[in-house]
Structures are given as C-alpha cells and as structure tokens.
C-alpha positions in Angstrom: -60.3 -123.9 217.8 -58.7 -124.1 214.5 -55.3 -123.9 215.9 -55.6 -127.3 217.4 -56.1 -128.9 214.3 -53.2 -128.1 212.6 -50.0 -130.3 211.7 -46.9 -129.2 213.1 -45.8 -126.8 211.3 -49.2 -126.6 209.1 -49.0 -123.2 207.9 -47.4 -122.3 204.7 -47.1 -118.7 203.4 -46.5 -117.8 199.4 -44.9 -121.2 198.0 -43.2 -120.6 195.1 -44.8 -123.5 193.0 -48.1 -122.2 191.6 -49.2 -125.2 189.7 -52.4 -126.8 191.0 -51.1 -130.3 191.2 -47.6 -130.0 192.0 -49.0 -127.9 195.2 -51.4 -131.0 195.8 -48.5 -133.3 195.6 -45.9 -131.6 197.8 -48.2 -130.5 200.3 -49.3 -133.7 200.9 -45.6 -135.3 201.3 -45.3 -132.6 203.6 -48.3 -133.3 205.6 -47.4 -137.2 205.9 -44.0 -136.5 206.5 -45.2 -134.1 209.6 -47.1 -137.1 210.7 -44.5 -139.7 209.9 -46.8 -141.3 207.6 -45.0 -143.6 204.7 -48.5 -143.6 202.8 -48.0 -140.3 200.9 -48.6 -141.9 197.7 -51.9 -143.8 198.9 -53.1 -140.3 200.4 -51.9 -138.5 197.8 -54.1 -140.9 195.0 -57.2 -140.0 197.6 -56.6 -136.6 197.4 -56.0 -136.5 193.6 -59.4 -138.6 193.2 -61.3 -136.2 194.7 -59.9 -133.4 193.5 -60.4 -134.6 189.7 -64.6 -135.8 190.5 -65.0 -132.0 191.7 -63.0 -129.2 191.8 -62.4 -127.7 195.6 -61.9 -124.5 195.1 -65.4 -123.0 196.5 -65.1 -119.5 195.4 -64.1 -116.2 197.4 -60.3 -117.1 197.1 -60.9 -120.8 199.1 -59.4 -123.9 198.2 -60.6 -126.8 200.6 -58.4 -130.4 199.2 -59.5 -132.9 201.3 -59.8 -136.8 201.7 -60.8 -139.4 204.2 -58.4 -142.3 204.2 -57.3 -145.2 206.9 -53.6 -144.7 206.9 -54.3 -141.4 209.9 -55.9 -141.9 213.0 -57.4 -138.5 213.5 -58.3 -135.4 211.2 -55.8 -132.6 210.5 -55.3 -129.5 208.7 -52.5 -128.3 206.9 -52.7 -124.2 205.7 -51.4 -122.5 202.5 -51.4 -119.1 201.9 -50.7 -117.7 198.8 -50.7 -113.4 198.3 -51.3 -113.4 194.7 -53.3 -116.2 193.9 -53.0 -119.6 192.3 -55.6 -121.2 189.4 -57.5 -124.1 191.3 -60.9 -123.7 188.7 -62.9 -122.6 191.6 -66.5 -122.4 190.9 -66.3 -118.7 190.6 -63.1 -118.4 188.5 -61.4 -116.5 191.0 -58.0 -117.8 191.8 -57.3 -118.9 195.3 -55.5 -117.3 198.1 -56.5 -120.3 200.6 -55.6 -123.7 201.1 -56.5 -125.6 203.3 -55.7 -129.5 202.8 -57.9 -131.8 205.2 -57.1 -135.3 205.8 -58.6 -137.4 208.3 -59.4 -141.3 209.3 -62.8 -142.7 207.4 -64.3 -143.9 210.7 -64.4 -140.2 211.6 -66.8 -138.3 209.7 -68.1 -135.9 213.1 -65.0 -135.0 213.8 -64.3 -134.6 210.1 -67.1 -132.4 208.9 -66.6 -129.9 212.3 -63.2 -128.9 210.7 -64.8 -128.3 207.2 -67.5 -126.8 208.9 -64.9 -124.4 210.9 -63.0 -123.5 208.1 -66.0 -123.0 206.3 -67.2 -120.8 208.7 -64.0 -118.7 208.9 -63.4 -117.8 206.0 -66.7 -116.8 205.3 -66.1 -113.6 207.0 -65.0 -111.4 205.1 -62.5 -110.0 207.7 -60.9 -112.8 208.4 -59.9 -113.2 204.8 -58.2 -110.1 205.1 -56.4 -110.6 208.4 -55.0 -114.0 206.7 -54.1 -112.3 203.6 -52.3 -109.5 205.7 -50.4 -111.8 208.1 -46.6 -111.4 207.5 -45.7 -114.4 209.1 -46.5 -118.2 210.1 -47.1 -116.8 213.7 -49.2 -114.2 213.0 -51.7 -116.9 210.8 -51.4 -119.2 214.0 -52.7 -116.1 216.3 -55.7 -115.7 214.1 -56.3 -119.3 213.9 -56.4 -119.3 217.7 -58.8 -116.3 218.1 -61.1 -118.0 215.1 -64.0 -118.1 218.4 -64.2 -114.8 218.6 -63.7 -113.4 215.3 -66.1 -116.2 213.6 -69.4 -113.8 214.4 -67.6 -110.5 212.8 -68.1 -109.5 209.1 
C-alpha cells in the first residue's frame, strides 16, 4: 500500500515555492529532517545528479525525483501536490501537479523499484489523478493512498 511508504508527515498540498530546484531542495531537508537524517546535503547532491542527467517529470502532470543513496536504511516516499502546476520540463511539456520524491538505501533496488512501480501504476489512472487533484486536505490524500489496491484497476 502506498500509504505505508510514506514519511511522517509525507504529504504536502500547494507549496508556495514554484521553482523547480528550490522545491527539490526544501523537500529534501524536509524529508531528512522527518527521518532525522543530517545527510541532506549528500542526498540532496544525489537527487540534483539525477535530476540534471534526465529530467523526472514523465508527462500526464507526474514528477517522480528520486535517488538511491546509503545514508537511509529503507525506501520512502515523500508526496507534493500542487493545484496549478509547477514547470519540471516533463517530457510532454505539461507542468506537474505530482511529486513524488523517492529515496531509498542502494542495497535495495526490489524494494525500491515496487514503490516506482506503484506510483507508477497509480497515477496512471486517470481517476486517481483526479481524486488527488480534488483532495482538500493531507487526510483526504492519505485515504486515497490507502485504498491505492482497489482503485489501481479503475480508469
């Protein structure tokens, strides 16, 4: 379940900041703090890294940052919606509505790849994409999150 792989209090709705790499950069101090990780910077660089090689913005209003690293000891999601868009250069040129920063340990690529694979898989219905964009609060996002079983086979 997605749910259960989010950071405490993973789920962020309509930042204010709309710049690409600022976003980057305080999500992931948020995430490490959440984690009580002091290697923000290192994870940070990782992130960055990839980000620059390829763009992850993967169309269809989807953002998926995400880095493999040794300074966390499992893989977890952290969740940003934003209503109106931001510019991530997504391979469509859409802007992006949803973010979903991925960070987990090197040794762990199975575990890894199921959450991109879940996310993946979410949001490639369309109505989940709509649910998410329609939520009005953190609670509501973590209530689709948790039904993501049921609703991944509906378009």
């Amino acid at each position: 379940m997605l749910s259960d792989d989010l950071i405490v209090n993973g789920i962020i709705l309509d930042p204010s900041n709309k710049n690409k790499w600022h976003v980057l950069e305080i999500m992931t101090r948020y995430y490490c703090k959440s984690l009580h990780s002091s290697q923000s910077d290192k994870i940070f660089s990782s992130i960055l890294h990839r980000e620059m090689s390829v763009s992850t913005g993967l169309g269809g209003g989807v953002a998926l940052p995400h880095a493999r690293t040794d300074f966390v000891d499992s893989t977890k999601v952290l969740f940003v919606r934003f209503k109106k868009g931001i510019e991530w250069h997504s391979m469509d040129g859409l802007l992006v509505n949803f973010l979903f920063l991925i960070i987990g340990p090197r040794a762990s690529t199975k575990e890894y790849l199921n959450v991109l694979s879940n996310i993946s898989k979410m949001l490639s219905r369309k109505n989940n994409r709509s649910l998410l964009l329609k939520a009005k609060t953190t609670k509501n996002i973590l209530s689709i999150f948790s039904e993501v079983k049921d609703r991944k086979y509906l378009r």
